[in-house]
Biotite code that builds the C-alpha atoms (Angstrom):
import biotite.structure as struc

atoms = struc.array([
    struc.Atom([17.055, -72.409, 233.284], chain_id="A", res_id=1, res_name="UNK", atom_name="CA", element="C"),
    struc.Atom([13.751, -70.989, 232.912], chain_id="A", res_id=2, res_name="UNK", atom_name="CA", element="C"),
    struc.Atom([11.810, -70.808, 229.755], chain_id="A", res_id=3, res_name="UNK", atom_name="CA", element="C"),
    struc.Atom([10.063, -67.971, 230.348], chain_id="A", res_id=4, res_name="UNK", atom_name="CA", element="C"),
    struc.Atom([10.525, -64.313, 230.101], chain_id="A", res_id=5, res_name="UNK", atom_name="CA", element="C"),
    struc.Atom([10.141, -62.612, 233.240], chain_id="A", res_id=6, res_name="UNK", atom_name="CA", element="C"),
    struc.Atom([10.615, -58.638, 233.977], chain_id="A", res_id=7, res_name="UNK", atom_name="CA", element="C"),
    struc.Atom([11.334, -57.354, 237.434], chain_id="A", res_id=8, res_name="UNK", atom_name="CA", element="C"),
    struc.Atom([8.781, -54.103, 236.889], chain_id="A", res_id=9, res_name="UNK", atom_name="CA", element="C"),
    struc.Atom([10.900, -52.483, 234.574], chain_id="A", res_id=10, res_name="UNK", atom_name="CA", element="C"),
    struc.Atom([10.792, -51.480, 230.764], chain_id="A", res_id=11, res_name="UNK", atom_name="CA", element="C"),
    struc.Atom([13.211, -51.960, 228.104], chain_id="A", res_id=12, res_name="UNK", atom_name="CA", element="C"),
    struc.Atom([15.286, -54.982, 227.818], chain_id="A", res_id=13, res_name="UNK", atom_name="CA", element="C"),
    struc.Atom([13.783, -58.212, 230.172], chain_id="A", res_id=14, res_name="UNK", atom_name="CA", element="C"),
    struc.Atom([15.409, -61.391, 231.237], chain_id="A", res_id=15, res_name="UNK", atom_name="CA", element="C"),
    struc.Atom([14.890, -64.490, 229.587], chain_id="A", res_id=16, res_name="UNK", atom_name="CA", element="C"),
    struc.Atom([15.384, -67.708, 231.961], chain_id="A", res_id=17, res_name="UNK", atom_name="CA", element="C"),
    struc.Atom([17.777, -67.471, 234.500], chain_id="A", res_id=18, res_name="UNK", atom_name="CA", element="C"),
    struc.Atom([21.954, -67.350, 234.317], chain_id="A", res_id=19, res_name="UNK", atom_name="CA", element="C"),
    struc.Atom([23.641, -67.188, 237.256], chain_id="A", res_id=20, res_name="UNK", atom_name="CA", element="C"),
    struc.Atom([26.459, -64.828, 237.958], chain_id="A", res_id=21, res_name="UNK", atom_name="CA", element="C"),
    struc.Atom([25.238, -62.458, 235.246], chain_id="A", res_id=22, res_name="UNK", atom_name="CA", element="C"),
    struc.Atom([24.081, -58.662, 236.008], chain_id="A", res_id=23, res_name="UNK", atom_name="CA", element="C"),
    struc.Atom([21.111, -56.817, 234.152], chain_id="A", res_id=24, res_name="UNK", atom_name="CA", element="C"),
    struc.Atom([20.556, -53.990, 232.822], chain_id="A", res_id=25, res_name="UNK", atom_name="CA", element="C"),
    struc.Atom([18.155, -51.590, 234.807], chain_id="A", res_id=26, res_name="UNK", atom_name="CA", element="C"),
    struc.Atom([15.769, -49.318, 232.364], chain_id="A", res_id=27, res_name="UNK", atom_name="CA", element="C"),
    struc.Atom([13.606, -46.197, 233.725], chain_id="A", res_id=28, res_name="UNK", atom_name="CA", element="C"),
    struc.Atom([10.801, -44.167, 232.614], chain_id="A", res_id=29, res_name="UNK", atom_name="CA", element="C"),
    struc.Atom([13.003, -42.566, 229.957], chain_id="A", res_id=30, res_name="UNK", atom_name="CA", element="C"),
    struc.Atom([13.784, -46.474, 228.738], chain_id="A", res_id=31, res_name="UNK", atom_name="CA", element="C"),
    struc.Atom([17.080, -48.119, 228.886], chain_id="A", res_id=32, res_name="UNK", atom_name="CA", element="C"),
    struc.Atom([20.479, -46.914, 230.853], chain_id="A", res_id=33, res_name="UNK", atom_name="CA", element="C"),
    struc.Atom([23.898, -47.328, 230.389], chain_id="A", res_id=34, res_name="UNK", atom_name="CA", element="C"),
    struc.Atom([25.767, -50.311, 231.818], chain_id="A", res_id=35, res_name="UNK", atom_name="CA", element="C"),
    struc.Atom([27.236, -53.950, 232.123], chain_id="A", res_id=36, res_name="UNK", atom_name="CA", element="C"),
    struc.Atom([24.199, -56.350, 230.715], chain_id="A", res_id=37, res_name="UNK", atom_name="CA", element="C"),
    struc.Atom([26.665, -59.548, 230.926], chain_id="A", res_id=38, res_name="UNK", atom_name="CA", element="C"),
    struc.Atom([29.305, -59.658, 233.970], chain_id="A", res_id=39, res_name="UNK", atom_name="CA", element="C"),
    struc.Atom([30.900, -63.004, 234.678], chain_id="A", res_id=40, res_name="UNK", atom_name="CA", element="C"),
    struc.Atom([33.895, -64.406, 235.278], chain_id="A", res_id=41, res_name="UNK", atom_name="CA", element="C"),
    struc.Atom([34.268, -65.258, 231.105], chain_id="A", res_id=42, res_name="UNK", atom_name="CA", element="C"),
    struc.Atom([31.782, -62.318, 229.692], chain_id="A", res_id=43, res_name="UNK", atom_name="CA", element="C"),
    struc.Atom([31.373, -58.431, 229.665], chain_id="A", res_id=44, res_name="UNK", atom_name="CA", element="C"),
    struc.Atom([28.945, -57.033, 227.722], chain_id="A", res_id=45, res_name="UNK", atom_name="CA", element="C"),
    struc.Atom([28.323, -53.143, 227.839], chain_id="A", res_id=46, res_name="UNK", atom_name="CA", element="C"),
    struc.Atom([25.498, -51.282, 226.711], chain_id="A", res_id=47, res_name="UNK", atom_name="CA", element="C"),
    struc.Atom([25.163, -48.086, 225.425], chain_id="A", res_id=48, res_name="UNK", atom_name="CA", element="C"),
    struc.Atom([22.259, -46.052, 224.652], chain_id="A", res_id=49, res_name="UNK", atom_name="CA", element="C"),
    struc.Atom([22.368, -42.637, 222.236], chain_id="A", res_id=50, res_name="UNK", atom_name="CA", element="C"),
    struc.Atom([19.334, -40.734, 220.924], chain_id="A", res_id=51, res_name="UNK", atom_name="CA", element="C"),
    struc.Atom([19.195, -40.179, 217.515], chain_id="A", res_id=52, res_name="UNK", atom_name="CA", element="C"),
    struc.Atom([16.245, -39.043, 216.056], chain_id="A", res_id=53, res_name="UNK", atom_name="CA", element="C"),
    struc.Atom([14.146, -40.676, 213.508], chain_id="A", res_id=54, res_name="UNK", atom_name="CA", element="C"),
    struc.Atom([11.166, -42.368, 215.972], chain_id="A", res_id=55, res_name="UNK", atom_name="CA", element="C"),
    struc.Atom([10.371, -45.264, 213.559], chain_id="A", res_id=56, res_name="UNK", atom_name="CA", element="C"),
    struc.Atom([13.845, -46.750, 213.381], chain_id="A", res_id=57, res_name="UNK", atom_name="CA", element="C"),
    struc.Atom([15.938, -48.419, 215.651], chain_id="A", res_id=58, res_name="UNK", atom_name="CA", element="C"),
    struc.Atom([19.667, -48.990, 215.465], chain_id="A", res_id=59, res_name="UNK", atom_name="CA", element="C"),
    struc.Atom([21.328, -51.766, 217.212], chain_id="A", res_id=60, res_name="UNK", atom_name="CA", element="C"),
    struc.Atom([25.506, -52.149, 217.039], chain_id="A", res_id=61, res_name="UNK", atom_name="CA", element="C"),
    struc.Atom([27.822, -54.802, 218.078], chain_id="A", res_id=62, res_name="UNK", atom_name="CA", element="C"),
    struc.Atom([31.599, -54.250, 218.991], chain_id="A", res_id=63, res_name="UNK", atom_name="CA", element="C"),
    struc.Atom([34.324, -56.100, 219.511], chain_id="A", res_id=64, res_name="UNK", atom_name="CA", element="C"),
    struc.Atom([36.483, -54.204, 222.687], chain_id="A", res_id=65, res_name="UNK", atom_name="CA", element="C"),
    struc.Atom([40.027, -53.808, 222.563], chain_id="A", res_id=66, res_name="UNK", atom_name="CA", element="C"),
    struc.Atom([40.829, -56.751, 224.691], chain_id="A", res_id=67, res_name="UNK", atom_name="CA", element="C"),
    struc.Atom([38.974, -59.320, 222.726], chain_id="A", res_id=68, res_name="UNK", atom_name="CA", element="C"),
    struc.Atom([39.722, -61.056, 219.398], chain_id="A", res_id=69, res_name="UNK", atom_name="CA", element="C"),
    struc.Atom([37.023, -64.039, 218.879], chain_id="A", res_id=70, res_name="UNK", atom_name="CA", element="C"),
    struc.Atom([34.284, -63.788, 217.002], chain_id="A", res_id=71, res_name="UNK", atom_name="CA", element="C"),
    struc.Atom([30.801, -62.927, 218.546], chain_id="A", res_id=72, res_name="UNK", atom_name="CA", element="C"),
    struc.Atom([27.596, -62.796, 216.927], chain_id="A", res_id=73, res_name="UNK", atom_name="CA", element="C"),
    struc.Atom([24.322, -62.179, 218.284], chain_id="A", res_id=74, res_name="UNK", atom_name="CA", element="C"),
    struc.Atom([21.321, -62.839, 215.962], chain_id="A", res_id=75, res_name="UNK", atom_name="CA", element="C"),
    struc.Atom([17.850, -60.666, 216.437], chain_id="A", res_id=76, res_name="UNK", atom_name="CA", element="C"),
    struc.Atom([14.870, -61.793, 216.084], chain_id="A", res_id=77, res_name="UNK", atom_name="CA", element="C"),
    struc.Atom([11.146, -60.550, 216.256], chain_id="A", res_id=78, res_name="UNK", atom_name="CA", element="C"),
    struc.Atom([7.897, -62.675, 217.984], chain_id="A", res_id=79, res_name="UNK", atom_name="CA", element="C"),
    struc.Atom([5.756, -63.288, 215.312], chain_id="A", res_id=80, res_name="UNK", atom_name="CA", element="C"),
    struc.Atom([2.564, -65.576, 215.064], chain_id="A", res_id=81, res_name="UNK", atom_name="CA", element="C"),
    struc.Atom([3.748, -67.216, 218.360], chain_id="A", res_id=82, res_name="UNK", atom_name="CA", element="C"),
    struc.Atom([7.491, -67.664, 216.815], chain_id="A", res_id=83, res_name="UNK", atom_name="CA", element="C"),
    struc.Atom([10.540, -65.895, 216.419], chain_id="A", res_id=84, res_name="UNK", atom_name="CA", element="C"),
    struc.Atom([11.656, -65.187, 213.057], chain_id="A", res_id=85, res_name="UNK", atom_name="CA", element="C"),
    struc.Atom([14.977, -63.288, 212.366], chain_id="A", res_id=86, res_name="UNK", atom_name="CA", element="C"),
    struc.Atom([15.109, -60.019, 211.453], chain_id="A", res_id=87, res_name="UNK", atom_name="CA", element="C"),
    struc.Atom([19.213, -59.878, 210.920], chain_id="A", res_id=88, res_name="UNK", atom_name="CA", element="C"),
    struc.Atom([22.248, -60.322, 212.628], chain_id="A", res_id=89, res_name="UNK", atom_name="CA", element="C"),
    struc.Atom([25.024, -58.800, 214.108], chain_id="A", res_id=90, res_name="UNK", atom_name="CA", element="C"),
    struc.Atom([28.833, -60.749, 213.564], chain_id="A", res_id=91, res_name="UNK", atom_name="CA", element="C"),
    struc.Atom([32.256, -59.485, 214.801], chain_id="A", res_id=92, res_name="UNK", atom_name="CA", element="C"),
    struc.Atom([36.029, -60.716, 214.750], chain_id="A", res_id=93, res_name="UNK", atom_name="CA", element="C"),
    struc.Atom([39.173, -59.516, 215.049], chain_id="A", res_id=94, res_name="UNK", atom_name="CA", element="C"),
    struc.Atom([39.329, -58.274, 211.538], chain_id="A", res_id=95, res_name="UNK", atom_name="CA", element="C"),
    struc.Atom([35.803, -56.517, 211.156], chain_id="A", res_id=96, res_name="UNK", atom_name="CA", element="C"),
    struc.Atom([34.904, -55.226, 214.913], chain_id="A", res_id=97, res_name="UNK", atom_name="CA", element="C"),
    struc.Atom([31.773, -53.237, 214.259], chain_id="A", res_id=98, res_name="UNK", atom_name="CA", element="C"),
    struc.Atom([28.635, -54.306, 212.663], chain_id="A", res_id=99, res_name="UNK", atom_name="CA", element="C"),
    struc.Atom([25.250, -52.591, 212.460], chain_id="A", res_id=100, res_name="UNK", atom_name="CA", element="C"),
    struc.Atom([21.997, -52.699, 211.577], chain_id="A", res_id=101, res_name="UNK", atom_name="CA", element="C"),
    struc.Atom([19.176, -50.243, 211.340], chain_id="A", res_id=102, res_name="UNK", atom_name="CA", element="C"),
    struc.Atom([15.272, -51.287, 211.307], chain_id="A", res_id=103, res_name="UNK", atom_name="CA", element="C"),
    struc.Atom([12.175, -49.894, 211.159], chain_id="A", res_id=104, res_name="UNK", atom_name="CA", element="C"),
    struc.Atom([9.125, -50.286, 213.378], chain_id="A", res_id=105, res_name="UNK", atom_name="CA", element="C"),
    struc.Atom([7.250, -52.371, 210.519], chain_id="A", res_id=106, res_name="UNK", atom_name="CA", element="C"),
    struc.Atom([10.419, -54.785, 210.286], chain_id="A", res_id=107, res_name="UNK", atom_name="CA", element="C"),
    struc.Atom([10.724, -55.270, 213.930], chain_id="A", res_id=108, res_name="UNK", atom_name="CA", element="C"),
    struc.Atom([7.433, -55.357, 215.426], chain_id="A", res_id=109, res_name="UNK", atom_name="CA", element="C"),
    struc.Atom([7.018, -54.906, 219.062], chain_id="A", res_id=110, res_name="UNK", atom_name="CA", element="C"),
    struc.Atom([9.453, -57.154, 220.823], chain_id="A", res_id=111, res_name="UNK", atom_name="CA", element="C"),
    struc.Atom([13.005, -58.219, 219.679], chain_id="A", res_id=112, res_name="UNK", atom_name="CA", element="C"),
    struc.Atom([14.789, -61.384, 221.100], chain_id="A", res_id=113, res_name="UNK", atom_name="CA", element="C"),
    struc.Atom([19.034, -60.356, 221.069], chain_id="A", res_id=114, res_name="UNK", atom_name="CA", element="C"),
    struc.Atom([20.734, -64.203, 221.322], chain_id="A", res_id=115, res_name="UNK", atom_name="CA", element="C"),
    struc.Atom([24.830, -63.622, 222.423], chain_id="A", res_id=116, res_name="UNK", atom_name="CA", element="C"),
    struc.Atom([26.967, -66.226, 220.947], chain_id="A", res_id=117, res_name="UNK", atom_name="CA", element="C"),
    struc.Atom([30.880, -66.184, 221.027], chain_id="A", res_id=118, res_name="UNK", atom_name="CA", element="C"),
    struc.Atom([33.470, -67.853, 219.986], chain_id="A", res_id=119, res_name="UNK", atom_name="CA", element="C"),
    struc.Atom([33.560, -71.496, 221.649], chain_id="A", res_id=120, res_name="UNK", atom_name="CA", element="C"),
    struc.Atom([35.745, -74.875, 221.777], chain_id="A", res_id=121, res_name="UNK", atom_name="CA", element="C"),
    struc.Atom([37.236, -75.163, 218.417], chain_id="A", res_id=122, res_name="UNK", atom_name="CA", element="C"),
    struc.Atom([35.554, -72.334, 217.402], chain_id="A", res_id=123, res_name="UNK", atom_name="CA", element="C"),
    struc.Atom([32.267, -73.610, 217.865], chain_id="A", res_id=124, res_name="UNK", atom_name="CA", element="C"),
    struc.Atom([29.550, -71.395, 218.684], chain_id="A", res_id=125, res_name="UNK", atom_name="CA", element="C"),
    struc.Atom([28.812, -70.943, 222.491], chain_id="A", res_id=126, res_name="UNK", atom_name="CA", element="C"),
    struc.Atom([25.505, -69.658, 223.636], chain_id="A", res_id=127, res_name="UNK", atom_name="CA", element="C"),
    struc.Atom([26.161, -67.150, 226.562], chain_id="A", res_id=128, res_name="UNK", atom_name="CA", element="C"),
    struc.Atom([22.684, -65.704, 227.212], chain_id="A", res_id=129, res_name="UNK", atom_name="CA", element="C"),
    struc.Atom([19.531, -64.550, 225.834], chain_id="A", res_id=130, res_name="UNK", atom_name="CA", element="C"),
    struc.Atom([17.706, -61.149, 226.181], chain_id="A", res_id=131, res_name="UNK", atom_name="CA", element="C"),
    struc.Atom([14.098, -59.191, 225.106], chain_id="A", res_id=132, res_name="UNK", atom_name="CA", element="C"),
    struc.Atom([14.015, -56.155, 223.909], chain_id="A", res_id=133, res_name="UNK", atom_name="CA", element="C"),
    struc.Atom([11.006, -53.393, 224.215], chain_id="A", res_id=134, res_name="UNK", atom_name="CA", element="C"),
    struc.Atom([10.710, -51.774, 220.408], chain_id="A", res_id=135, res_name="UNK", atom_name="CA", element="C"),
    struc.Atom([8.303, -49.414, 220.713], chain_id="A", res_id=136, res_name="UNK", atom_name="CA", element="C"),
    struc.Atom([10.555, -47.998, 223.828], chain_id="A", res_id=137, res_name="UNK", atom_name="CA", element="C"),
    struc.Atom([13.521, -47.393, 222.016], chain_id="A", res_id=138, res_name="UNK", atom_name="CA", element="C"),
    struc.Atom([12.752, -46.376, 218.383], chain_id="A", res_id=139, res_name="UNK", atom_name="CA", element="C"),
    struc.Atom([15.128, -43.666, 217.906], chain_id="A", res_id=140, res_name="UNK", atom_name="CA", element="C"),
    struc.Atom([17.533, -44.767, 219.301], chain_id="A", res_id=141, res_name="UNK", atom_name="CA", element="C"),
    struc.Atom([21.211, -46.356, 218.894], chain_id="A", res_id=142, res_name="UNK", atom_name="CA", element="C"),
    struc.Atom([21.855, -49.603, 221.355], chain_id="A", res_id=143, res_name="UNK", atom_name="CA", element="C"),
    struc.Atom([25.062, -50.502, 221.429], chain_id="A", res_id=144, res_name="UNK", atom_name="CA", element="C"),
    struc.Atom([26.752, -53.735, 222.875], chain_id="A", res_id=145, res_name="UNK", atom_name="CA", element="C"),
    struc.Atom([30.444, -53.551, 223.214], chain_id="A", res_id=146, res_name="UNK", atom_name="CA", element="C"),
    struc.Atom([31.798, -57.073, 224.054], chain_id="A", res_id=147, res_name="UNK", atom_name="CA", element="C"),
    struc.Atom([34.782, -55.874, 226.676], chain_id="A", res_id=148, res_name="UNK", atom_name="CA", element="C"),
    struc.Atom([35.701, -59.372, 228.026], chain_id="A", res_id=149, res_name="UNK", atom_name="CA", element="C"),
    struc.Atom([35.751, -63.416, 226.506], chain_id="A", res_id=150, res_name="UNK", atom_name="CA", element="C"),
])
């Protein structure tokens, strides 16, 4: 895996490294579209991206689909002084399936790094993947990952 971030000319949210089997999200002038971000054989993630007004926050959401019932956290973290340094996190299980939190441009600074972690042998964490995220590109706006398949 790669230890780099690397973009294919779009905006939004980048790949970090490389995972094999996995699909990415594709964003466009207007910033980020809908769709699968993870697809393998063991993970779907879903994104989905609402407008909601105020342009200095941004609003990101974890859920928990229907067919899953691990937990799955995914931590978020902002590059700062050549680091990352947390900024919150998201958690869900089978008893609490939706968590959010809501930032503002001076909390997040300009690029966010969204780790996925789920449930793993034992219940040990498992790292599935790593991902960048543009701020400044989607203040205003709700992101929201729905984990559809563990």
């Amino acid at each position: 895996m790669s230890d780099h971030a690397r973009t294919d000319g779009t905006e939004g949210i980048k790949e970090i490294g490389e995972w094999p089997g996995l699909q990415f999200v594709r964003a466009g002038a207007a910033g980020l579209v809908d769709g699968n971000i993870i697809d393998d054989t063991s993970n779907r993630v879903r994104l989905s991206v609402e407008t909601l007004g105020p342009r200095d926050q941004l609003t990101l959401r974890l859920v928990l689909g229907d067919e899953c019932s691990y937990w799955k956290t995914m931590p978020v973290k902002t590059h700062i002084g050549g680091t990352w340094v947390s900024v919150g996190e998201l958690g869900v299980n089978s008893k609490f399936r939706i968590s959010t939190i809501n930032r503002t441009l001076d909390e997040l600074g300009g690029t966010l790094q969204l780790d996925f972690w789920k449930s793993g042998f034992l219940g040990l964490g498992a790292w599935v993947t790593a991902r960048t995220l543009d701020v400044t590109e989607n203040l205003g706006k709700r992101l929201t990952f729905t984990w559809l398949r563990e």
